[in-house]
PyMOL Python script that loads the backbone (N, CA, C, O; Angstrom):
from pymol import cmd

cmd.read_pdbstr("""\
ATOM      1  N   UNK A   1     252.666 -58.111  81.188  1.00  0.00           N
ATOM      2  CA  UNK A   1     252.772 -56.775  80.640  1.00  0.00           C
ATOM      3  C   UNK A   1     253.331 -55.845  81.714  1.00  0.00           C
ATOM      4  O   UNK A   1     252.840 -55.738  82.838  1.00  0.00           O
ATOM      5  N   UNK A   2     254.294 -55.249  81.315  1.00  0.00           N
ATOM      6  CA  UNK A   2     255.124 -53.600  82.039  1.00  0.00           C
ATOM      7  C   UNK A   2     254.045 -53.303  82.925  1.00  0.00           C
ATOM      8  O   UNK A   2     253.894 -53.806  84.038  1.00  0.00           O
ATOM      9  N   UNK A   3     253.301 -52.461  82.379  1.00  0.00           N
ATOM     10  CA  UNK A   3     252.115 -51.953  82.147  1.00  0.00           C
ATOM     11  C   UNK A   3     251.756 -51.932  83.471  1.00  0.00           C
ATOM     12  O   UNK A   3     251.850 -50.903  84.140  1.00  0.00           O
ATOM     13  N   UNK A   4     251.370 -52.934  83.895  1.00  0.00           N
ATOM     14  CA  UNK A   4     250.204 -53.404  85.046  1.00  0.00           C
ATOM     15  C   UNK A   4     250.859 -54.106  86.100  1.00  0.00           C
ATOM     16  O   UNK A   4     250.440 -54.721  87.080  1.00  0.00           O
ATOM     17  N   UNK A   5     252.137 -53.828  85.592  1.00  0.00           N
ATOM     18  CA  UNK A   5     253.160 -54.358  87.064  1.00  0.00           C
ATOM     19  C   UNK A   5     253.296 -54.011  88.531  1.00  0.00           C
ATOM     20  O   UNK A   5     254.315 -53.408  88.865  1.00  0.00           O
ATOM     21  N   UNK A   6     252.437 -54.303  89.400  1.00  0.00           N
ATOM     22  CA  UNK A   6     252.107 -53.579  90.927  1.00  0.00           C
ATOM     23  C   UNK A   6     253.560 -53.614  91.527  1.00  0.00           C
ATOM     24  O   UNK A   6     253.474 -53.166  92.671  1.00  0.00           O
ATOM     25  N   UNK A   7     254.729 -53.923  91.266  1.00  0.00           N
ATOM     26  CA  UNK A   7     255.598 -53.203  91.758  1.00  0.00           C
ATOM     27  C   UNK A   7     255.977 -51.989  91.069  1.00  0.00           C
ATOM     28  O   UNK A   7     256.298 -51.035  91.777  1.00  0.00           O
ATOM     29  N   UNK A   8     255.991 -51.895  90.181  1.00  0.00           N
ATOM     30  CA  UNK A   8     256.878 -50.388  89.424  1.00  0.00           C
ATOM     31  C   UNK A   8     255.473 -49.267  89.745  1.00  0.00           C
ATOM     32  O   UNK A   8     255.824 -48.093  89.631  1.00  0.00           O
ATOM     33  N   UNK A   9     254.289 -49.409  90.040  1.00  0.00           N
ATOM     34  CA  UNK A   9     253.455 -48.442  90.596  1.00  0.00           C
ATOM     35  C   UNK A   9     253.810 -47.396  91.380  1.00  0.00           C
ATOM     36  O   UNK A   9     253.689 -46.192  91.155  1.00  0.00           O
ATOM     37  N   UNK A  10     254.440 -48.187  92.701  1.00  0.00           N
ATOM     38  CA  UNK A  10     254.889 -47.070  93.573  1.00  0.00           C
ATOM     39  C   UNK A  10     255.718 -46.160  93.403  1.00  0.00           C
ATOM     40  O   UNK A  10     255.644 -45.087  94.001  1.00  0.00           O
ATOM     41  N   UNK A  11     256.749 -46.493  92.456  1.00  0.00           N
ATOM     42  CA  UNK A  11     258.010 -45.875  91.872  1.00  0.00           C
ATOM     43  C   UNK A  11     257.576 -44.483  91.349  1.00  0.00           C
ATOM     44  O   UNK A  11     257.830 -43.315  91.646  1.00  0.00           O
ATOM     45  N   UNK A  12     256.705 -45.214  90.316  1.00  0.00           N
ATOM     46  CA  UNK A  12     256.199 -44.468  88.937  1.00  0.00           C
ATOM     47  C   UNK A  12     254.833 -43.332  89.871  1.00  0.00           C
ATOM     48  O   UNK A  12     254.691 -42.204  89.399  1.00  0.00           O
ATOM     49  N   UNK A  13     254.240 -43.593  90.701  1.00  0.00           N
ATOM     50  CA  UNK A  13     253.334 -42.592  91.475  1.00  0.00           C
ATOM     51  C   UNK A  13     254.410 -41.609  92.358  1.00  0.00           C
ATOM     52  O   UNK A  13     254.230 -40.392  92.396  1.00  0.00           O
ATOM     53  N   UNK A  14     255.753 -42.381  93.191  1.00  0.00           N
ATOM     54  CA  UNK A  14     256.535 -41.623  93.961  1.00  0.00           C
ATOM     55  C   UNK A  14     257.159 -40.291  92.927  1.00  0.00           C
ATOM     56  O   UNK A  14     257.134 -39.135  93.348  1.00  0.00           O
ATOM     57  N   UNK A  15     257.647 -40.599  91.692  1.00  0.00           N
ATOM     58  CA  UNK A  15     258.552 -39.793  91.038  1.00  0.00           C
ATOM     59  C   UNK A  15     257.102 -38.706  90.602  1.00  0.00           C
ATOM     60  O   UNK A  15     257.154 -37.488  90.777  1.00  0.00           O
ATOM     61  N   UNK A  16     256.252 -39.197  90.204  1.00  0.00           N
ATOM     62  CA  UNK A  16     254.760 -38.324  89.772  1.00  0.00           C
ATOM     63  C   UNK A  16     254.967 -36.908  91.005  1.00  0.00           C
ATOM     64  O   UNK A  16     255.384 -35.765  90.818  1.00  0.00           O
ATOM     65  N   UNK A  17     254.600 -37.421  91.941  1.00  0.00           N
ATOM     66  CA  UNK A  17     254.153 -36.851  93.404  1.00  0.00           C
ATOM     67  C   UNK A  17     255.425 -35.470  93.337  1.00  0.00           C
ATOM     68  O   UNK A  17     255.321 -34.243  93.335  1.00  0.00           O
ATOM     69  N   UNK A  18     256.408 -36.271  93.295  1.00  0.00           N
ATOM     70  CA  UNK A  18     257.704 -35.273  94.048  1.00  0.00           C
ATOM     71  C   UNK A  18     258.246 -34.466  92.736  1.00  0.00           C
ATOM     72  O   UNK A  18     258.740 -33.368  92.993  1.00  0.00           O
ATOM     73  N   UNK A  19     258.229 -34.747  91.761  1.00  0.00           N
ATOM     74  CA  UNK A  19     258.184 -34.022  90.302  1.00  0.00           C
ATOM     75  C   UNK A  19     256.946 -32.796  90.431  1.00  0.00           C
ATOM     76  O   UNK A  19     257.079 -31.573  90.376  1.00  0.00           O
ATOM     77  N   UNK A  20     255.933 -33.471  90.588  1.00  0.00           N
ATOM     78  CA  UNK A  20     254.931 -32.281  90.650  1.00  0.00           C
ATOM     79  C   UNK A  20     255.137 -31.174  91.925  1.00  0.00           C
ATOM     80  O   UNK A  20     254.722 -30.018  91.839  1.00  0.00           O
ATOM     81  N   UNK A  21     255.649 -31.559  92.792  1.00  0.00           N
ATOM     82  CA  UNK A  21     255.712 -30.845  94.053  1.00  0.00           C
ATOM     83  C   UNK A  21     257.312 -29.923  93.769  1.00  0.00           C
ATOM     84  O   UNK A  21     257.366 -29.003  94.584  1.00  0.00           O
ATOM     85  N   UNK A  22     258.211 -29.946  93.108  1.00  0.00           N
ATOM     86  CA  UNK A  22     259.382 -29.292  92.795  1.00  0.00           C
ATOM     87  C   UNK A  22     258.719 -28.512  91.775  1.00  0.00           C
ATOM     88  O   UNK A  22     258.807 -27.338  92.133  1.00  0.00           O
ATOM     89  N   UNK A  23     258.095 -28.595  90.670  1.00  0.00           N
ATOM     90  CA  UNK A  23     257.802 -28.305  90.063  1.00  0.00           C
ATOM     91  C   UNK A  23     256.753 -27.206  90.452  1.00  0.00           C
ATOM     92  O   UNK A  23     256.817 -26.131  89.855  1.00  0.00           O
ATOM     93  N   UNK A  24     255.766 -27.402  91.434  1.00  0.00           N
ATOM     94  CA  UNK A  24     254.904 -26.327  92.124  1.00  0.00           C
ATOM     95  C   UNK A  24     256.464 -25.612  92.966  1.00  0.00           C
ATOM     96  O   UNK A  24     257.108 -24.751  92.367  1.00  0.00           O
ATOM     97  N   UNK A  25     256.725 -25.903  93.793  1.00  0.00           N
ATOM     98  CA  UNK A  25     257.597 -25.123  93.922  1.00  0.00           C
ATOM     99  C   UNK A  25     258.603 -24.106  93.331  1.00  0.00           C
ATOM    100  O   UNK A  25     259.109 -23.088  93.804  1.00  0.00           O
ATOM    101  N   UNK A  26     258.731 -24.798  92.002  1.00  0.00           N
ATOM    102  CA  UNK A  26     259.522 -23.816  91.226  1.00  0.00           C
ATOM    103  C   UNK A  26     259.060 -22.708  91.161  1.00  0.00           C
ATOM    104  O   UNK A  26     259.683 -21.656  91.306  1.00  0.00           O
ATOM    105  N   UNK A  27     257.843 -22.851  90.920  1.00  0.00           N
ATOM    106  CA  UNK A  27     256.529 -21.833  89.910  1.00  0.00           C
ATOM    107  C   UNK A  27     256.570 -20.837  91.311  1.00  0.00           C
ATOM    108  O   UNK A  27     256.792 -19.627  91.360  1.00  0.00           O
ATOM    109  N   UNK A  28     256.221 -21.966  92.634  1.00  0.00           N
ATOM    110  CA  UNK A  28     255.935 -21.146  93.800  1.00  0.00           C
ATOM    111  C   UNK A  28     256.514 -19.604  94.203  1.00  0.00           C
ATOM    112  O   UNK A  28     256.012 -18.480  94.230  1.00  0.00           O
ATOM    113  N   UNK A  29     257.932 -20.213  94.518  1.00  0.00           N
ATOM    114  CA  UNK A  29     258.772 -19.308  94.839  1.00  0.00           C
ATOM    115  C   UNK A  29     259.891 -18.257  94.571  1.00  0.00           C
ATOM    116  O   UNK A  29     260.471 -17.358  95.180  1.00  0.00           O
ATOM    117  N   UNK A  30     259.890 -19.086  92.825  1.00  0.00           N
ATOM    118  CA  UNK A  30     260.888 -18.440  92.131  1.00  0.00           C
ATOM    119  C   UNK A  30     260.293 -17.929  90.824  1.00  0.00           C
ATOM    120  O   UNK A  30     260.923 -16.926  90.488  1.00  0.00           O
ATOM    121  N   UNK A  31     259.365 -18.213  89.988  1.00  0.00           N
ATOM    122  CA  UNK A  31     259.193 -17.530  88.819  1.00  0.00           C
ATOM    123  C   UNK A  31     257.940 -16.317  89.535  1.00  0.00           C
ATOM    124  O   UNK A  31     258.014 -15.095  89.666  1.00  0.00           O
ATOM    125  N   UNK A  32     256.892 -17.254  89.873  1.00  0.00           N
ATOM    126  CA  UNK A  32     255.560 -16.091  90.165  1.00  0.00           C
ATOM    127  C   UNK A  32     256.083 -14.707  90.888  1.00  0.00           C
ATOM    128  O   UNK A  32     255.629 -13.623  90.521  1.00  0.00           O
ATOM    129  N   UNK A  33     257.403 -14.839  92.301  1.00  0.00           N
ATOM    130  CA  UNK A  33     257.456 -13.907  92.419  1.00  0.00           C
ATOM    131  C   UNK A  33     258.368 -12.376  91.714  1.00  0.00           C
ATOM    132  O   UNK A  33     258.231 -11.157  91.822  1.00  0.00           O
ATOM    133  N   UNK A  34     259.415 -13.416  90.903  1.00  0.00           N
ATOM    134  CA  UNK A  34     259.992 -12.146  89.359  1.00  0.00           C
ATOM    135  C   UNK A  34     258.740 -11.626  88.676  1.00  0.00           C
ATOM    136  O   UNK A  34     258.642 -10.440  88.362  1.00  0.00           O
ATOM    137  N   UNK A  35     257.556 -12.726  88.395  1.00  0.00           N
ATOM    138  CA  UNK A  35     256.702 -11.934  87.568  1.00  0.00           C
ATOM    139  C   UNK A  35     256.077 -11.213  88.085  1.00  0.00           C
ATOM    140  O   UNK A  35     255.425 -10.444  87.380  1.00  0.00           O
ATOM    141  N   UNK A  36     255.963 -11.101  89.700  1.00  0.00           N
ATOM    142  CA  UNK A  36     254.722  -9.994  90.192  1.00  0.00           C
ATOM    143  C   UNK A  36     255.700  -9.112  90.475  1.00  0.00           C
ATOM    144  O   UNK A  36     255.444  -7.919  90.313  1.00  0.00           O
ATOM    145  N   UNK A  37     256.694  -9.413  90.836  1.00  0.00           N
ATOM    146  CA  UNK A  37     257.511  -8.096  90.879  1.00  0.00           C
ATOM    147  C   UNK A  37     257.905  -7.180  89.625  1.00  0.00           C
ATOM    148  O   UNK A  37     258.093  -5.963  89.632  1.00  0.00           O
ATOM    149  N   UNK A  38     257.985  -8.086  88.528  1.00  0.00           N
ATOM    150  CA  UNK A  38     258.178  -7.155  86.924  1.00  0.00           C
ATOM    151  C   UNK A  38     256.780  -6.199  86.890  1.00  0.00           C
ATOM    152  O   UNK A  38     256.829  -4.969  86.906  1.00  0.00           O
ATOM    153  N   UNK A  39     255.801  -6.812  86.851  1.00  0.00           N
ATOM    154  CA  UNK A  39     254.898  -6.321  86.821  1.00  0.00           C
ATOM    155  C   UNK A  39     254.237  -4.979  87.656  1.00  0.00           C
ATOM    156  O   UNK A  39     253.519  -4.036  87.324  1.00  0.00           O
ATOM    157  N   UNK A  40     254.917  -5.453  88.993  1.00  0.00           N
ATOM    158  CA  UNK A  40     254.445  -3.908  89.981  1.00  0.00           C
ATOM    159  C   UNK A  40     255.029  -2.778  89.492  1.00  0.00           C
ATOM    160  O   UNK A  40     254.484  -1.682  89.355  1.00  0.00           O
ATOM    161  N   UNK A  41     256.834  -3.255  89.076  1.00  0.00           N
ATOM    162  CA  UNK A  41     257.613  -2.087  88.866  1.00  0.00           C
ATOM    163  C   UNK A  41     256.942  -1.535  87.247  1.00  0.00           C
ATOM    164  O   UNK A  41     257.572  -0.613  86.728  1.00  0.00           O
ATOM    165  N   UNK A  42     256.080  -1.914  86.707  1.00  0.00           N
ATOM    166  CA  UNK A  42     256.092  -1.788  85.073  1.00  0.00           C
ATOM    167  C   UNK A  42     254.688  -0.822  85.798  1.00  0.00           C
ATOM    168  O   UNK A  42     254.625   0.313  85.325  1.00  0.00           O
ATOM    169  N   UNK A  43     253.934  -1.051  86.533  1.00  0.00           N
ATOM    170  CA  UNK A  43     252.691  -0.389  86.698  1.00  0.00           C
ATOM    171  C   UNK A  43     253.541   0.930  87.851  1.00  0.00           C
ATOM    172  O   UNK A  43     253.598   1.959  87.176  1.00  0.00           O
ATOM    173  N   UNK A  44     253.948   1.099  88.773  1.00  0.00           N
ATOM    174  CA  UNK A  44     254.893   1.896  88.913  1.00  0.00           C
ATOM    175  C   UNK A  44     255.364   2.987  87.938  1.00  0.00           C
ATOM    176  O   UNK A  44     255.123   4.187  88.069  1.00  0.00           O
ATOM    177  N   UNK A  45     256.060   2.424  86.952  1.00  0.00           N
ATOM    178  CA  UNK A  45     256.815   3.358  85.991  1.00  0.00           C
ATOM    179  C   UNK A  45     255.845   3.706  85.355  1.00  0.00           C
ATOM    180  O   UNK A  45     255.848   4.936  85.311  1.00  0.00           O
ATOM    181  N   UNK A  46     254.809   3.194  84.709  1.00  0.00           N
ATOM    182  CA  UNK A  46     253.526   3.661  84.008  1.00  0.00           C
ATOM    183  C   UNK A  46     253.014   4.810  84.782  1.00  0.00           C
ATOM    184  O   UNK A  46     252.828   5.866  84.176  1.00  0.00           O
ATOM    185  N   UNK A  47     252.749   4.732  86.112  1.00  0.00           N
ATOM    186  CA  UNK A  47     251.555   5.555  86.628  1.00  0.00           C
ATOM    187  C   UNK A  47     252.716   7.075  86.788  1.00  0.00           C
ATOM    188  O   UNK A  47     252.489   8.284  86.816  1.00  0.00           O
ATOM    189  N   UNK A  48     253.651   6.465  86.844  1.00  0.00           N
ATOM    190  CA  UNK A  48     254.790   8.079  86.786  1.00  0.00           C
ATOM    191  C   UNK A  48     255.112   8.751  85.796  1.00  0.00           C
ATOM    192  O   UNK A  48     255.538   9.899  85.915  1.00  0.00           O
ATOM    193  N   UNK A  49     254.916   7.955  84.266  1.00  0.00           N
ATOM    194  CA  UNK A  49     254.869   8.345  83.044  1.00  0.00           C
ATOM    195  C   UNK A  49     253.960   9.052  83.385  1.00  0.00           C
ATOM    196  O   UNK A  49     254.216  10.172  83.826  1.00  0.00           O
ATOM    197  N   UNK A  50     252.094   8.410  83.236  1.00  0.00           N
ATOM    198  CA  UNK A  50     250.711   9.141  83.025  1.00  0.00           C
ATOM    199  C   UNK A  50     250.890  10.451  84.267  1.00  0.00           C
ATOM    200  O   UNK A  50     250.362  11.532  84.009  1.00  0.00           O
ATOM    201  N   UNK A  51     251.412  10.334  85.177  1.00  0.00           N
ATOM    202  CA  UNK A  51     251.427  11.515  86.020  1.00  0.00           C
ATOM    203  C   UNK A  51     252.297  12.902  85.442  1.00  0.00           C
ATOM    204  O   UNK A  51     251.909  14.051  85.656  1.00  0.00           O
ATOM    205  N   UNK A  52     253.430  12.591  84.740  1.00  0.00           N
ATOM    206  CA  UNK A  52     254.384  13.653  84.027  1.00  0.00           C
ATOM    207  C   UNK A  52     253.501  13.947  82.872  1.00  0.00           C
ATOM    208  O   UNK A  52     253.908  14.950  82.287  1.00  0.00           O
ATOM    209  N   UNK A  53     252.428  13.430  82.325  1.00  0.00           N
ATOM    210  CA  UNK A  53     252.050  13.296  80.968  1.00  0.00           C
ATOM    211  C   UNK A  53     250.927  14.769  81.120  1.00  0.00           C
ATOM    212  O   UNK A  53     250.726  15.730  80.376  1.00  0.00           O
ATOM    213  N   UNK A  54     250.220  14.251  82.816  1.00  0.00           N
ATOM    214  CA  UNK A  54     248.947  15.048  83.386  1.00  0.00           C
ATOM    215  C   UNK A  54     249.886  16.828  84.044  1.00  0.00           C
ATOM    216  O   UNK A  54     249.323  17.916  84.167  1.00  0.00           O
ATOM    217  N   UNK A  55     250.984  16.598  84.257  1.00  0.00           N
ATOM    218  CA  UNK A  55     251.353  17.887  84.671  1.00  0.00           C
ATOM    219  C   UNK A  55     251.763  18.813  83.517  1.00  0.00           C
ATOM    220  O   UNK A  55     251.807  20.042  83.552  1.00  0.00           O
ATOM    221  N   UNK A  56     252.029  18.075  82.579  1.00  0.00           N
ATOM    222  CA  UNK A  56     252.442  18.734  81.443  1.00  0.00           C
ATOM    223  C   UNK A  56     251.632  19.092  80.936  1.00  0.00           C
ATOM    224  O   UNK A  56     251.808  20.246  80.545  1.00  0.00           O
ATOM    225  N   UNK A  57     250.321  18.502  80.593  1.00  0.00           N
ATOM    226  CA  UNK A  57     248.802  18.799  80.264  1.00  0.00           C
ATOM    227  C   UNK A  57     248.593  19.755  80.450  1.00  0.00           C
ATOM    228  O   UNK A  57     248.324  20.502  79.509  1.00  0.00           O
ATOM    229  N   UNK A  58     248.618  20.383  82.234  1.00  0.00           N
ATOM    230  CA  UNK A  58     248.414  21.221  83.218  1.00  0.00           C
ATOM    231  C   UNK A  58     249.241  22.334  82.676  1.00  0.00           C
ATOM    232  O   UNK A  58     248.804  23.359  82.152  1.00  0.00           O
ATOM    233  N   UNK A  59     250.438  22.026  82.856  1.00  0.00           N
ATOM    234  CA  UNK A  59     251.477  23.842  81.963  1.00  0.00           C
ATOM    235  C   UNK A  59     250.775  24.121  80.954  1.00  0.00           C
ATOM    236  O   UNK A  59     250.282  25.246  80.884  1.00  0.00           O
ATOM    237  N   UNK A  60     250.539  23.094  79.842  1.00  0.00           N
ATOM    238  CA  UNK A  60     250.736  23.721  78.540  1.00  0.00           C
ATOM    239  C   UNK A  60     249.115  24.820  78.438  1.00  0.00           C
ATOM    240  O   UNK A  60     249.018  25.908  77.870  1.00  0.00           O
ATOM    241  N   UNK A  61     247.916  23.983  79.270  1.00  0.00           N
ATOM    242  CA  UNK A  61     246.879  24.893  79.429  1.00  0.00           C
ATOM    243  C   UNK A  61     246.830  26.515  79.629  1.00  0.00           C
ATOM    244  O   UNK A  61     246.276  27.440  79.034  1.00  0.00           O
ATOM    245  N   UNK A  62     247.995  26.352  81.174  1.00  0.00           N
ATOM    246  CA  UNK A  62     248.168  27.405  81.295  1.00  0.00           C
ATOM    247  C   UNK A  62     249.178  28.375  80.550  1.00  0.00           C
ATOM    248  O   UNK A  62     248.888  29.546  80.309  1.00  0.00           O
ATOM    249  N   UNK A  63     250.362  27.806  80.212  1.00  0.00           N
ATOM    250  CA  UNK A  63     250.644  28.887  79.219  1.00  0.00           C
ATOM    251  C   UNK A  63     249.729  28.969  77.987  1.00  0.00           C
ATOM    252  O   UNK A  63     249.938  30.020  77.382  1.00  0.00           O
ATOM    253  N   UNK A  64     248.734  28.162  77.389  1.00  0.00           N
ATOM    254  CA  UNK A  64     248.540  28.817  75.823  1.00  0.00           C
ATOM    255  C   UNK A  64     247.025  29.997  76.707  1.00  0.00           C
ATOM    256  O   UNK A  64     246.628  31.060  76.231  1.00  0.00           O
ATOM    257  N   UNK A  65     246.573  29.431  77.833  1.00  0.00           N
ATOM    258  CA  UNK A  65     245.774  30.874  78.528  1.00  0.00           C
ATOM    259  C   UNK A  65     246.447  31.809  78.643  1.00  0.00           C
ATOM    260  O   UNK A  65     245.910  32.896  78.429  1.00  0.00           O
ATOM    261  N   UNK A  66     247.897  31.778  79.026  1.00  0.00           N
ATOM    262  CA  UNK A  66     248.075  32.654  78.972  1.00  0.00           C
ATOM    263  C   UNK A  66     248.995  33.607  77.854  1.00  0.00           C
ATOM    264  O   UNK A  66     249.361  34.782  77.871  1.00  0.00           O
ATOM    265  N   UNK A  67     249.129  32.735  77.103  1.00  0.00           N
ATOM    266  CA  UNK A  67     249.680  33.524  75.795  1.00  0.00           C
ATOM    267  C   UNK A  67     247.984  34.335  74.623  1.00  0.00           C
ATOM    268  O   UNK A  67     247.979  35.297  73.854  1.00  0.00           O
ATOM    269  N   UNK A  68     246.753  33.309  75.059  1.00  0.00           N
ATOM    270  CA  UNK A  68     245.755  34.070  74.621  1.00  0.00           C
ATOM    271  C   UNK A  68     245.499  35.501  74.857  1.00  0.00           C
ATOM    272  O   UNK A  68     245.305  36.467  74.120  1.00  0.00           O
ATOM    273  N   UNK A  69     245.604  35.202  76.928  1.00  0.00           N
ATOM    274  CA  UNK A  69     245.169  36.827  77.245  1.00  0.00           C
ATOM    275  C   UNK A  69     246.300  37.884  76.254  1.00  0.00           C
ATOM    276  O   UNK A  69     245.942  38.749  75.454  1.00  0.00           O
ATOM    277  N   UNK A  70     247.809  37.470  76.624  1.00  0.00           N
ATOM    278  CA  UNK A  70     248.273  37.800  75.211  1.00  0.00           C
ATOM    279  C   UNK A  70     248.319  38.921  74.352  1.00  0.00           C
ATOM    280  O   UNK A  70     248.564  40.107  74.132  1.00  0.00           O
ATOM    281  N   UNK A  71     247.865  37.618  73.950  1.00  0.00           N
ATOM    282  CA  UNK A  71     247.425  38.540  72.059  1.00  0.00           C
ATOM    283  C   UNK A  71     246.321  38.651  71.969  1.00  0.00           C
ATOM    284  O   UNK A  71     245.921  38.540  70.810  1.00  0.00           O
ATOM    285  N   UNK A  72     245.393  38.878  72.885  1.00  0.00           N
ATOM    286  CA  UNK A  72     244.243  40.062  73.031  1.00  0.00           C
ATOM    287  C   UNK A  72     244.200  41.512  73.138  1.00  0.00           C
ATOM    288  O   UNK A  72     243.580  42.440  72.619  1.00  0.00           O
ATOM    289  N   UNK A  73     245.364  41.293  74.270  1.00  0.00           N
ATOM    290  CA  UNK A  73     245.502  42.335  74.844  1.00  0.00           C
ATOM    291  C   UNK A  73     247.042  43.343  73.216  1.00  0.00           C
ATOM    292  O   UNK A  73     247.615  44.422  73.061  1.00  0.00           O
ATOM    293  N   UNK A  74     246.979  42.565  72.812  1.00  0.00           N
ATOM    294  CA  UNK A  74     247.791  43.097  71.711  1.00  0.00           C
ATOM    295  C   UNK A  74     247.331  43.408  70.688  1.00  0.00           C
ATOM    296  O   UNK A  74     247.927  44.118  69.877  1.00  0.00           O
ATOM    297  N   UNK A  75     245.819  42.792  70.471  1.00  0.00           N
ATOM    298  CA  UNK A  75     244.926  43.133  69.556  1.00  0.00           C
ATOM    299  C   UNK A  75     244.469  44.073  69.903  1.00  0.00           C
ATOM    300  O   UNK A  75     244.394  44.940  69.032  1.00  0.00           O
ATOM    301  N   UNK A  76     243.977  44.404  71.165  1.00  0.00           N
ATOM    302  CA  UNK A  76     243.101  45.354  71.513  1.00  0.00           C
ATOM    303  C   UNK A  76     243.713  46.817  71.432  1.00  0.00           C
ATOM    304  O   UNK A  76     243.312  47.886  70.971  1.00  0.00           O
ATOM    305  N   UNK A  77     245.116  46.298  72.227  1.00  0.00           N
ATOM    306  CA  UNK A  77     246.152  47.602  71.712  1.00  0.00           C
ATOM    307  C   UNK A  77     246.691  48.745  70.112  1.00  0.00           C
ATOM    308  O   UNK A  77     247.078  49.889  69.876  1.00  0.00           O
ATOM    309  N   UNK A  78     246.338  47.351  69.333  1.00  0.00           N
ATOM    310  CA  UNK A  78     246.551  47.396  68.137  1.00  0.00           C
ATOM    311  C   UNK A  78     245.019  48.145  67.235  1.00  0.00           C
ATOM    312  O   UNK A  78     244.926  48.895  66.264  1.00  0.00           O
ATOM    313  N   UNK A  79     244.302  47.683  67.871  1.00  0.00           N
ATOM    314  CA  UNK A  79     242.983  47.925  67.406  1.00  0.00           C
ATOM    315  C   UNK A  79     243.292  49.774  67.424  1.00  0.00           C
ATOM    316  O   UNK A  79     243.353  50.606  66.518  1.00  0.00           O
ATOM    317  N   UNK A  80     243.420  49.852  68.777  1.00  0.00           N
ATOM    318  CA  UNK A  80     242.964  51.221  69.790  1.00  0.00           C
ATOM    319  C   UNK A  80     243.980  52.030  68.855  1.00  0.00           C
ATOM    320  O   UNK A  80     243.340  52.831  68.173  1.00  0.00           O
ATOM    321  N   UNK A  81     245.268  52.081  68.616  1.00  0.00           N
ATOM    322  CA  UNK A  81     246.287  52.569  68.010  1.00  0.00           C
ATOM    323  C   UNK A  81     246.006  53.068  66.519  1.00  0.00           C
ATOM    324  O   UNK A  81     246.252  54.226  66.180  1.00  0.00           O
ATOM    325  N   UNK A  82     245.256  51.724  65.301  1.00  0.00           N
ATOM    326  CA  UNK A  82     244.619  51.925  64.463  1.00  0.00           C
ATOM    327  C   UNK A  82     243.835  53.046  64.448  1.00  0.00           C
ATOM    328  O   UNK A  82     244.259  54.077  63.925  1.00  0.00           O
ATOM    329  N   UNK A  83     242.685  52.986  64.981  1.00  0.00           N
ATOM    330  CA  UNK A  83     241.726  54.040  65.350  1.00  0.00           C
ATOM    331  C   UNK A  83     242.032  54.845  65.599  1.00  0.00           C
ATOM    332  O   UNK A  83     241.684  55.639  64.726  1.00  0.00           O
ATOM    333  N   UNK A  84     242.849  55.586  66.748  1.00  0.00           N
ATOM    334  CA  UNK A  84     243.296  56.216  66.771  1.00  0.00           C
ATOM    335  C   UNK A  84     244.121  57.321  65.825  1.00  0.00           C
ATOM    336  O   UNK A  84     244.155  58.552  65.833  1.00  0.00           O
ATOM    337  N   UNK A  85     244.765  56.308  65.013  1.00  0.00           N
ATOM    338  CA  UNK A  85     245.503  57.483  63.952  1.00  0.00           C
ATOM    339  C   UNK A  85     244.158  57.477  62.628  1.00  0.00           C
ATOM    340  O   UNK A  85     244.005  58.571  62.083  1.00  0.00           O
ATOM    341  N   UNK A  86     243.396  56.520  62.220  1.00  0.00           N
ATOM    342  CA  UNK A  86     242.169  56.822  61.731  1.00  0.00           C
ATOM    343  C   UNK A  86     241.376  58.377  61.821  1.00  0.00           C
ATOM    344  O   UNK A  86     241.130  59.216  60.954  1.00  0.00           O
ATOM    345  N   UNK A  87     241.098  58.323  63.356  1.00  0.00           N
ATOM    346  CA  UNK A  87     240.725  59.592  63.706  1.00  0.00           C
ATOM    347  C   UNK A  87     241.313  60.543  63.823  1.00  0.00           C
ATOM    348  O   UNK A  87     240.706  61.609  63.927  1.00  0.00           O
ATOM    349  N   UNK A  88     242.812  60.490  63.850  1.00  0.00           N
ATOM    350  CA  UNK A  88     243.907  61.398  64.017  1.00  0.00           C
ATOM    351  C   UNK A  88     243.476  61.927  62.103  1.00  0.00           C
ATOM    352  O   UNK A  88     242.763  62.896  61.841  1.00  0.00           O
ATOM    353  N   UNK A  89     244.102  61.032  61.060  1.00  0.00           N
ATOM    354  CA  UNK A  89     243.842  61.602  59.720  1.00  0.00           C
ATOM    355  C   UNK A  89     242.430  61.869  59.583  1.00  0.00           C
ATOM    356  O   UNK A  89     242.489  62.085  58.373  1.00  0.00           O
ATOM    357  N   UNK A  90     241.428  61.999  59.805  1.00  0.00           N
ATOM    358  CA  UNK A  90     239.956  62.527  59.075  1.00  0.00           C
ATOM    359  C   UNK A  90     239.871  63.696  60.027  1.00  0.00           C
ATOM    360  O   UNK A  90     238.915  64.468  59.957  1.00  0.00           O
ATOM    361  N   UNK A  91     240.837  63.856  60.917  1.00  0.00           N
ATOM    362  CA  UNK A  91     240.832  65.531  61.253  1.00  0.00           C
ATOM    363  C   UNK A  91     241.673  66.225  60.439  1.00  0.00           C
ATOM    364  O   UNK A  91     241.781  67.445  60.558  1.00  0.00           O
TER     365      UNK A  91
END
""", "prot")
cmd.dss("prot")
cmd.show_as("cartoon", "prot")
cmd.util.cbc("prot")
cmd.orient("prot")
């Protein structure tokens, strides 16, 4: 039987050995480091997105504070003006 032939062993263990070892190598030096590098640049571009996302956060706070003070201060104006001619007619 093929099979159990103690010469074709060494062959068949040599090609095993050096197949697996190209093969770690492949993985080694050429795919793992595209994928850690895709990956840094993808967490990179992310954290610069979430950072534009947090400053914009930051404006829009402050302008709608300050479009509140605003139209307070336009209410209040408005109020005072009202009243004013209120009391102006019941004289």
């Amino acid at each position: 039987m093929p099979q159990l032939d103690y010469t074709l062993v060494f062959n068949q263990v040599f090609w095993l050995f050096l197949t697996l070892f190209l093969v770690y190598s492949l993985f080694t030096y050429l795919i793992l480091p595209l994928l850690f590098n895709s990956l840094k640049l993808r967490i990179l571009f992310l954290d610069s997105r979430i950072y534009n996302v947090e400053v914009l956060q930051k404006n829009e706070k402050v302008f709608l504070y300050g479009w509140q003070d605003t139209l307070k201060n336009c209410l209040n104006s408005s109020k005072e003006l009202i009243f004013s001619q209120i009391d102006f007619v019941k004289r």
